[in-house]
matplotlib code that plots the C-alpha trace (Angstrom):
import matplotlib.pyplot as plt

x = [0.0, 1.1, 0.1, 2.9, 1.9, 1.3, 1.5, -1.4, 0.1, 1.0, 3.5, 2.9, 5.1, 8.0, 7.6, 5.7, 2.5, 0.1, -2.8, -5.8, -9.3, -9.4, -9.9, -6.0, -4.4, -3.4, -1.3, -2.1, 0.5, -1.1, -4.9, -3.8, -3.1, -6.4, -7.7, -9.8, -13.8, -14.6, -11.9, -12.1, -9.8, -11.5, -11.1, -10.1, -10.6, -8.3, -9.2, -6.3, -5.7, -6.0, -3.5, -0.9, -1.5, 0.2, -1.4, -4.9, -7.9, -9.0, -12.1, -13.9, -14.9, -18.9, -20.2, -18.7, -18.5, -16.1, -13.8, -13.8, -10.2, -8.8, -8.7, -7.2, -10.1, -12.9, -11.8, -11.5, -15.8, -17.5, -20.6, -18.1, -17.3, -14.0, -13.5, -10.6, -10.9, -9.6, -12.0, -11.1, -11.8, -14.8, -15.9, -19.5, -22.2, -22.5, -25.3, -27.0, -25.2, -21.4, -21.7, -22.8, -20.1, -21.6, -25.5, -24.4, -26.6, -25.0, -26.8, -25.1, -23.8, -24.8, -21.5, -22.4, -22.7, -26.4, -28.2, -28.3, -29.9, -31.4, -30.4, -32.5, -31.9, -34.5, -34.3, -30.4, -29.5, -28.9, -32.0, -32.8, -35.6, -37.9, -36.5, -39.9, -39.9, -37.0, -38.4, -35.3, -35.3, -31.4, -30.5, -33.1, -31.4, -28.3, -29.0, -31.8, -28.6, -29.8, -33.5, -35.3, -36.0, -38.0, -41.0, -41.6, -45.4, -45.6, -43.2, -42.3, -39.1, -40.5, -39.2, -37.7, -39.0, -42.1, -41.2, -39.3, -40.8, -45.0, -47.7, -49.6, -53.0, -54.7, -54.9, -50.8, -51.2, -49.2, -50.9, -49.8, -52.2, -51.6, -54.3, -57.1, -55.8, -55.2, -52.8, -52.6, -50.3, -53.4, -54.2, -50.4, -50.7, -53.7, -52.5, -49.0, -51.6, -53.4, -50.9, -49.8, -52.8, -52.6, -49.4, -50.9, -53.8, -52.0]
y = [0.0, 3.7, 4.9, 7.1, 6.4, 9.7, 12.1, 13.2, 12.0, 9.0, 7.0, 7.6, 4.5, 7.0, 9.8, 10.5, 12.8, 14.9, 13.2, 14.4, 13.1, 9.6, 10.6, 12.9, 9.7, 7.8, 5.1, 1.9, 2.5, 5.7, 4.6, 2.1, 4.6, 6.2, 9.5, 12.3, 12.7, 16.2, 16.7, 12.7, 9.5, 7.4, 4.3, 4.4, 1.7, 1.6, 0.4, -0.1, 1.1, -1.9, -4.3, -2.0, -3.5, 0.1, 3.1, 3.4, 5.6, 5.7, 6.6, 6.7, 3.3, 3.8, 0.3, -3.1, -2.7, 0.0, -2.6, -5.1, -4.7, -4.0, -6.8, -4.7, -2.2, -4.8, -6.8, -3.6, -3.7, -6.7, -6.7, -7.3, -10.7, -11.0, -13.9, -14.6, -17.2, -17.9, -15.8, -12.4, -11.1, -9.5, -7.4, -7.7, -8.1, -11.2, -13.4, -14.6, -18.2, -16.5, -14.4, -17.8, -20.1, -23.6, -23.2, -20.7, -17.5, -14.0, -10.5, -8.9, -5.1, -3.0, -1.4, 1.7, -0.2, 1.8, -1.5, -5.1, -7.8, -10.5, -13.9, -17.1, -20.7, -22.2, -25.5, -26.0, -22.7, -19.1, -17.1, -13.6, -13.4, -11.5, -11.8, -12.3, -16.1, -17.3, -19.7, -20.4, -18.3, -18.2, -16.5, -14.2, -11.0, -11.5, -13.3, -10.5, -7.8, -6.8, -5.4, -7.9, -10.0, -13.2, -12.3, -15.4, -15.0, -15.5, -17.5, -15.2, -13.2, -9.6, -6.2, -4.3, -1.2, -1.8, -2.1, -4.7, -4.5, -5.1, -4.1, -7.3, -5.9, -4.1, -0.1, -0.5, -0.1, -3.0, -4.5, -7.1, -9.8, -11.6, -13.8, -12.0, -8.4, -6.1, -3.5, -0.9, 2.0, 4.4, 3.1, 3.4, 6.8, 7.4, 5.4, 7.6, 10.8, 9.8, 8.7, 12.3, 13.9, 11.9, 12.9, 16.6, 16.1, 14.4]
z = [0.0, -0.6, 3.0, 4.5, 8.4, 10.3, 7.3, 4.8, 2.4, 0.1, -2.2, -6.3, -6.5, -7.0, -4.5, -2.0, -3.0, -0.8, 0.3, -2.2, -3.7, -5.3, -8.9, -8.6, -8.5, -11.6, -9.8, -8.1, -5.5, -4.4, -5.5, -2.6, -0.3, 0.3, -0.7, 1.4, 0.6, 2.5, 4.1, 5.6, 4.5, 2.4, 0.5, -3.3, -5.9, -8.9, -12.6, -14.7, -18.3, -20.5, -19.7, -17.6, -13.9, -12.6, -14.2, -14.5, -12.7, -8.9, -7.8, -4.3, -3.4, -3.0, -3.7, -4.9, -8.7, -7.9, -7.4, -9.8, -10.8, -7.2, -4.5, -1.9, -1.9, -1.9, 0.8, 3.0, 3.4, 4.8, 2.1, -1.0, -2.4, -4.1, -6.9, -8.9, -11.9, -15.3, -16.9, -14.6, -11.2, -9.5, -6.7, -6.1, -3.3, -1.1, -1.1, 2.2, 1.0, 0.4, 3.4, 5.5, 7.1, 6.0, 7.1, 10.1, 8.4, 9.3, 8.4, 5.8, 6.7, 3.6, 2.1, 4.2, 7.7, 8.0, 7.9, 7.3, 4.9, 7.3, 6.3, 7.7, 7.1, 4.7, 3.2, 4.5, 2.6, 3.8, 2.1, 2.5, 4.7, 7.5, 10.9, 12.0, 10.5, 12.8, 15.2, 17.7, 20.8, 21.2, 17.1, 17.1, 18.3, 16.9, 13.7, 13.0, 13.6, 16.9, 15.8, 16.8, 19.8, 21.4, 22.8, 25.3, 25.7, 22.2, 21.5, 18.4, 17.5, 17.1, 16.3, 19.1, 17.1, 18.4, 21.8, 23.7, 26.4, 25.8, 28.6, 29.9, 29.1, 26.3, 27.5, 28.3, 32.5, 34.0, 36.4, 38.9, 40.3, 43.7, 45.2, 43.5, 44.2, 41.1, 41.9, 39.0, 38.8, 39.2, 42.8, 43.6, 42.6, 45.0, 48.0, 48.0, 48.3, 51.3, 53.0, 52.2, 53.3, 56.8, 57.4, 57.1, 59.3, 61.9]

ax = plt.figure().add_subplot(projection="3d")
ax.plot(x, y, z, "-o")
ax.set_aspect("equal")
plt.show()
């Protein structure tokens, strides 16, 4: 790689360049090295001219395809897939089944780390699927990327969007029942103010 550590700047593959936006650089060597986006580092992706494996064009690396020519850039995110065969190479988005390790199913980051494709097993293959379907109490938080969770009364794993934690009645009071006793928030409320007023009058 052409990163200089602890300077802005980076290797052309002869000297050693300031630090600048992806597209300056016509280099592998410093395509390699990282660019700045706004004023922050950033990963470049380099395409080479024709069959010249060292000069070419760099651009910000924004998605997979960016990367079809550069291995070093599209292993750097998690949602890219690199393969290398007799016909070429390619950078490109993994699959529930290419992300999985044998039929262990992982959610898939999207290239921006913002959000993640769910992947359940289905028919002893990793499929992209709701989180909802999942039927084992012990995957569903992390296999749904954290956003969902088991609700035990159901016995479903359900969005924690809508709220982990569900009231035990219809108009969302909890109340607790012990030996035929309803205590409600409400008559908590009520008891705490007469004990108040007594306190007064005495």
């Amino acid at each position: 790689m052409g990163v200089i550590t602890g300077k802005a700047c980076v290797s052309n593959g002869t000297s050693c360049i300031a630090k600048a936006a992806c597209s300056t650089y016509k280099t592998i060597t410093s395509c390699n090295g990282g660019g700045l986006e706004n004023s922050k580092s950033t990963v470049c992706a380099f395409t080479p001219t024709g069959t010249d494996k060292v000069n070419g064009t760099c651009k910000t690396f924004t998605a997979c395809a960016d990367a079809t020519k550069d291995k070093l850039a599209c292993t750097t995110n998690p949602t890219c897939k690199w393969t290398e065969n007799s016909t070429g190479t390619n950078c490109a988005n993994h699959a529930c089944d290419t992300f999985a390790t044998g039929t262990d199913c992982q959610p898939i980051p999207s290239f921006d780390g913002t959000s993640s494709t769910v992947c359940v097993l289905q028919s002893g293959k990793c499929a992209a699927a709701d989180p909802g379907t999942m039927t084992d109490s012990k995957i569903c938080y992390t296999k749904s990327a954290y956003t969902y969770s088991w609700n035990a009364a159901t016995n479903k794993c359900e969005s924690c969007i809508s709220g982990s934690v569900n009231p035990n009645n219809s108009n969302g009071t909890n109340n607790n029942t012990d030996n035929g006793t309803t205590t409600t928030d409400s008559a908590y409320i009520l008891s705490v103010i007469s004990l108040g007023l007594l306190g007064l009058m005495a």
